[in-house]
N, C-alpha and C positions, 0 to 999 in steps of 0.2 A: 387908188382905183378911180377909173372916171365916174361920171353919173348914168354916163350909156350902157359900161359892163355891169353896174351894182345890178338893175334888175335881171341881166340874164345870169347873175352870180344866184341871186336870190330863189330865179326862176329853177336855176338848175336843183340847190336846195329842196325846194317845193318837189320838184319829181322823186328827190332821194325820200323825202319824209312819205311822199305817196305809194313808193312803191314799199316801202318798210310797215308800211301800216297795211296795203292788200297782203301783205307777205303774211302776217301773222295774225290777219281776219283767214286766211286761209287753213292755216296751221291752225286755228284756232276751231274753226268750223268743222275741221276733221276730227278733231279730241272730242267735240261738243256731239258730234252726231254722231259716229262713228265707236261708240263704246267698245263694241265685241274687238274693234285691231287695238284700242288704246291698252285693252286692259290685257291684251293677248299675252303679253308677258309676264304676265303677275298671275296667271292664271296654274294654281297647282299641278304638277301631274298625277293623272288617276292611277290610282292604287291599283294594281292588276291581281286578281283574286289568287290566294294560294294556292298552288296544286297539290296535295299530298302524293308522296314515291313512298315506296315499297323500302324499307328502313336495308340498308347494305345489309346488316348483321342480324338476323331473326335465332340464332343459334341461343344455346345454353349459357345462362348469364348475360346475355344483351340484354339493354335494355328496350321495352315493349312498344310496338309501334304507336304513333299520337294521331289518330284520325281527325280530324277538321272538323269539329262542329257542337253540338250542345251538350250531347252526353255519351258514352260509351261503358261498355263493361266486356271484360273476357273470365270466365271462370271454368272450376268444374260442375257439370250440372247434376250432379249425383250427391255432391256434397253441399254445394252452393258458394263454395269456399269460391272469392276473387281473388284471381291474381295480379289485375289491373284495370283501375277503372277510373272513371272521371264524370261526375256529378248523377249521380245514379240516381238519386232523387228530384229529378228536376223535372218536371210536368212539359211535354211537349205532344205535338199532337202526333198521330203513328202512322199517317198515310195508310197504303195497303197494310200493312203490318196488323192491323185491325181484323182482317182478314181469318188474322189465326182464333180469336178472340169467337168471333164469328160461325166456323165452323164446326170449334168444338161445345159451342151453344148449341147450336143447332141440329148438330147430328144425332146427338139426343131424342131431338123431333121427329126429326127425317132419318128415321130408324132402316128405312126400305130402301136400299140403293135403288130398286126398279120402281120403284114411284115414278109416275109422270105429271110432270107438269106444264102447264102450258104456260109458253111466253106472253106478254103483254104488249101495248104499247110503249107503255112507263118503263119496262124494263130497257125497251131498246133507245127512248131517250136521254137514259141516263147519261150524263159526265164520264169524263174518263175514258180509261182504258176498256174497251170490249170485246168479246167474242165472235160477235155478231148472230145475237136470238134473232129469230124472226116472230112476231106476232102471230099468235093460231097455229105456231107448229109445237109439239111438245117436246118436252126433252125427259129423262129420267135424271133422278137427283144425283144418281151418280157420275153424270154427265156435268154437271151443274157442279156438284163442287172439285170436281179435277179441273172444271173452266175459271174455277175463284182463284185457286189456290196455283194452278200451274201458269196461267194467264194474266193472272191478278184479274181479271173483267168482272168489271162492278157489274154489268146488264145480269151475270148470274146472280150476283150476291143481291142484287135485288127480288130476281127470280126468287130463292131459296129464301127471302127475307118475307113473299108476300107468303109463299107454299109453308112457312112455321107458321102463319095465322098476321100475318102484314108486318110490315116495319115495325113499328110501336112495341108488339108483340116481343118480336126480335128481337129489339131492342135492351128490354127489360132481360129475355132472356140472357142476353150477353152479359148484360152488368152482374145479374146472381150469379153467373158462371164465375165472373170477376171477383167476385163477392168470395167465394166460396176457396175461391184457390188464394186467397188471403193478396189480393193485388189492389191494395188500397189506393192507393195514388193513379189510378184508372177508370174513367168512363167514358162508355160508350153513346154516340150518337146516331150513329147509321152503321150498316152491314158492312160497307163499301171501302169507309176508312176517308171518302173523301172530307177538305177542312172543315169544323163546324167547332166553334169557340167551346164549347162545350165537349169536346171530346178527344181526349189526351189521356196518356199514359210515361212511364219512366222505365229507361234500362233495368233497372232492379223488376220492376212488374213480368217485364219480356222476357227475363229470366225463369220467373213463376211460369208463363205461361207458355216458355217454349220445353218445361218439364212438363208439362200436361198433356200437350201436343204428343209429342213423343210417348205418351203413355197409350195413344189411340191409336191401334193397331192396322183400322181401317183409315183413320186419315194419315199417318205415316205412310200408306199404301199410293194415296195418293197424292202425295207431295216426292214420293218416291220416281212419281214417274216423270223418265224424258220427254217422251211424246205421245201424244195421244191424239186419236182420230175423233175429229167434230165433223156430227153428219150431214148432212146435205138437206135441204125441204122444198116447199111451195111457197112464193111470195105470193101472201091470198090478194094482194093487189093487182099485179097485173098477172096471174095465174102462170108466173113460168117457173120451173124448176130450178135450183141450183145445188150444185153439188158439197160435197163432203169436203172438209183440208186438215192438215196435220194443226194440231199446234202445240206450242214448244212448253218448255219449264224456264220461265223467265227468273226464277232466283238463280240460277246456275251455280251448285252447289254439288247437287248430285253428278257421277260421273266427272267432273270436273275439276275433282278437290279429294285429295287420300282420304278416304272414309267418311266421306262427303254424307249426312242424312238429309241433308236442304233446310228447309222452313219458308222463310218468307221474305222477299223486298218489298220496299214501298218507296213513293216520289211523289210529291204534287210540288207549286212554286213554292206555298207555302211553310208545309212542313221540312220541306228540302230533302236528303236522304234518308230512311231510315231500309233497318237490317235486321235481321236474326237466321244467325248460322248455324249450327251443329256440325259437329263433325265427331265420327267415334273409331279411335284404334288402340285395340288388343283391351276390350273392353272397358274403355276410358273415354267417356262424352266431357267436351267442352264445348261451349256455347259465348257466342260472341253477339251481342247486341246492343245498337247504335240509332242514336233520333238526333236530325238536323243536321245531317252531314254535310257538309259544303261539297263535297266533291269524290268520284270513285269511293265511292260507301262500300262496293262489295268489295274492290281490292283490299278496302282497310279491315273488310270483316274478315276474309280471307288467311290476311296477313296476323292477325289478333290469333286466331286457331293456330297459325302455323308456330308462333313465336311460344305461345304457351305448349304447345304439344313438346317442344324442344325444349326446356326448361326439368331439369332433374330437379331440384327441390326448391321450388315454386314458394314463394313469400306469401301467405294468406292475409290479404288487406280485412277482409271481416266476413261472413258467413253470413248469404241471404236464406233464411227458412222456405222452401220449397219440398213440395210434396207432401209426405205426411207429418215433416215438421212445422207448417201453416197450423195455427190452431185461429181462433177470434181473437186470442189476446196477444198474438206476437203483433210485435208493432217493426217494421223495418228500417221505419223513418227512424227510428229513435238513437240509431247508431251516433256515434260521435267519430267516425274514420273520416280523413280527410277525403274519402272516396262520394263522402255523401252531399248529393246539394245541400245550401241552404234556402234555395228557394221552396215555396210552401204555396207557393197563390193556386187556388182553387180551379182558376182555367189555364189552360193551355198557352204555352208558347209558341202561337202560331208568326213565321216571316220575323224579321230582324230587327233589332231597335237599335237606336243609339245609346251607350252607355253613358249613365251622367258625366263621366270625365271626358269623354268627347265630347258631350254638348257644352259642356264648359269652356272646353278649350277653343271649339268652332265659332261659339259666341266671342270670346276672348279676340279671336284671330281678326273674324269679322269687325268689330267695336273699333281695334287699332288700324285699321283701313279705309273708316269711315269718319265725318266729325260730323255730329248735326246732322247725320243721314245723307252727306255729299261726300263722294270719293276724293282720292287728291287729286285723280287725273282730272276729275269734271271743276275744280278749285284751281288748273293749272292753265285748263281749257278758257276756264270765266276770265281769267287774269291776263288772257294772252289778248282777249278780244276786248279787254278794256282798255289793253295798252295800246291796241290797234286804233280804238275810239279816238281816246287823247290825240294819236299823233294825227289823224284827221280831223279832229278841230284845231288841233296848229296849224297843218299845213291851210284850211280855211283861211284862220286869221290871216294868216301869210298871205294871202292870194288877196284877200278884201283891203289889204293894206298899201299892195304895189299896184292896185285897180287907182284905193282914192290919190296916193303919190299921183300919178300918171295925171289921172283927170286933173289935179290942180296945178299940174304944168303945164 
């Protein structure tokens, strides 16, 4: 090789090391700053929530539908006897479901369906589900609790909660009503049902207290009904009138279901679905009740009455004492059936947690994808832009070295 071609030999060199070294500052700069594309592949796909369907087979001898979520029970509610259930002791909080708890404290008080009471401000503030009170117009209490119980609307159950003598009042009352029908794993914190760490109940309790329910001939009356007319008033604000509208029975139960008696649903984010059903044919009540349901809570309550009503001689997992078999000293918890939680904690299971074996494993997952707290991509990234470095201080040297060649010709 001459001495004239070595430096465009060398030259040319110099451009291949330059452009190999922009090439993977480049490539390099995209892993380094660019996280969300580097890591896009590695990125799990999200679990998409279970649906619960209506089991093909509900007949005699299938086995019993599995609704989605913390606890469940279907039994007779005459006997108490379960035919299938799952964590019946489990403290969760009862959304509207509270409601039932509620009414049959109260009605006690509010003895006079044509009582009136007047709405507040505070009623119509409240959260949730409402009716729509108006402040300074009155209502009768039996207005107010066909609006609790068919509407679910807290604004009544606050109403009805000041007109017992205020919340607090109410309150207390609920728990002794609790108290009394032997539903130990139950308290009450507000009228309403909406979440408060402190007030939770268990399938087995709902059991107790949808036999209570049904023993009250006057709120059976009212949980009976499809529709019912909410009247019309004065907005004492800007003095216009407005008028009267139907409103419906939001547990759909009645009319909708063979021998359908209702009861009650409930929803917040929190507690998620809960339920209690009845249903009675050729004088045979079964009763279905559900807390945290992930999803279609009445279809699964539905589905639970339909499968047990079809079942000729029905397996008894264990007998909850209800009615006048509650004495002080049954204890419920005390079963040993696999039907029964074992959890005991004092408050409520309000919204979801991670089980320890998930955090275990997620820690696990995470720890082998990271070293020192750096990813491999950003370890891949570092490494690409150093090789990049190195090969621009060669191609440098290279360059300062055919400069002093030159000059010393």
């Amino acid at each position: 090789m001459t001495a004239a071609a070595r430096p465009r030999s060398l030259g040319a060199g110099v451009r291949l090391i330059l452009g190999a070294a922009l090439a993977l500052l480049l490539v390099g700069a995209q892993l380094a700053f660019a996280p969300g594309a580097a890591h896009a592949h590695a990125k799990p796909e999200e679990k998409q929530e279970k649906v619960y369907e209506t089991p093909a087979d509900l007949g005699d001898g299938a086995k019993p539908p599995q609704p989605l979520g913390t606890a469940w029970l279907v039994g007779d509610l005459d006997t108490g006897e379960l035919q299938a259930a799952h964590d019946i002791d489990k403290k969760h909080a009862p959304a509207s479901t509270i409601k039932l708890l509620t009414a049959l404290a109260l009605v006690e008080v509010l003895d006079d369906p044509k009582q009136k009471v007047e709405a507040k401000f505070e009623d119509m503030e409240i959260d949730g589900t409402k009716v729509g009170l108006m402040q300074k117009n009155e209502y009768t209490v039996d207005l107010l609790f066909h609006a609790m119980l068919m509407s679910s609307a807290n604004d009544a159950a606050n109403a009805l909660g000041r007109a017992a003598g205020g919340q607090e009042k109410a309150v207390a009352l609920m728990n002794k009503k609790a108290e009394e029908l032997g539903m130990t794993n139950t308290h009450a914190a507000n009228t309403s049902g909406l979440d408060d760490k402190d007030q939770y109940t268990t399938v087995s309790d709902m059991m107790k207290l949808a036999w209570a329910v049904c023993e009250d001939d006057y709120l059976m009356s009212v949980i009976g009904t499809e529709t019912y007319k909410f009247p019309g008033g004065n907005n004492p604000v800007t003095k216009a009138k407005f008028k009267g509208y139907p409103i419906q029975n939001h547990t759909k139960i009645v009319g909708q279901v063979d021998g359908g008696l209702g009861l009650k649903n409930g929803f917040t984010r929190q507690a998620k679905g809960a339920y209690i059903a009845v249903a009675e044919r050729d004088g045979h009540r079964v009763v279905a009740t559900m807390l945290g349901i992930d999803n279609n809570s009445r279809q699964a309550a539905v589905d639970l009455l339909e499968w047990d009503f079809a079942q000729n001689d029905p397996e008894s997992l264990q007998t909850i004492p209800i009615g006048e078999k509650v004495t002080p000293s049954a204890d419920p918890t005390s079963s040993e059936s696999d039907a029964s939680g074992a959890d005991a904690d004092d408050r409520a299971s309000v919204g979801t947690e991670m089980d320890s074996s998930d955090r275990a494993e997620a820690s696990e997952s995470k720890s082998s994808a990271m070293t020192l707290g750096v990813s491999n991509e950003k370890l891949l990234s570092a490494g690409m832009l150093a090789v990049a470095a190195a090969l621009l201080v060669a191609a440098l040297i290279i360059v300062l070295r055919l400069r002093r060649g030159t000059s010393s010709r």
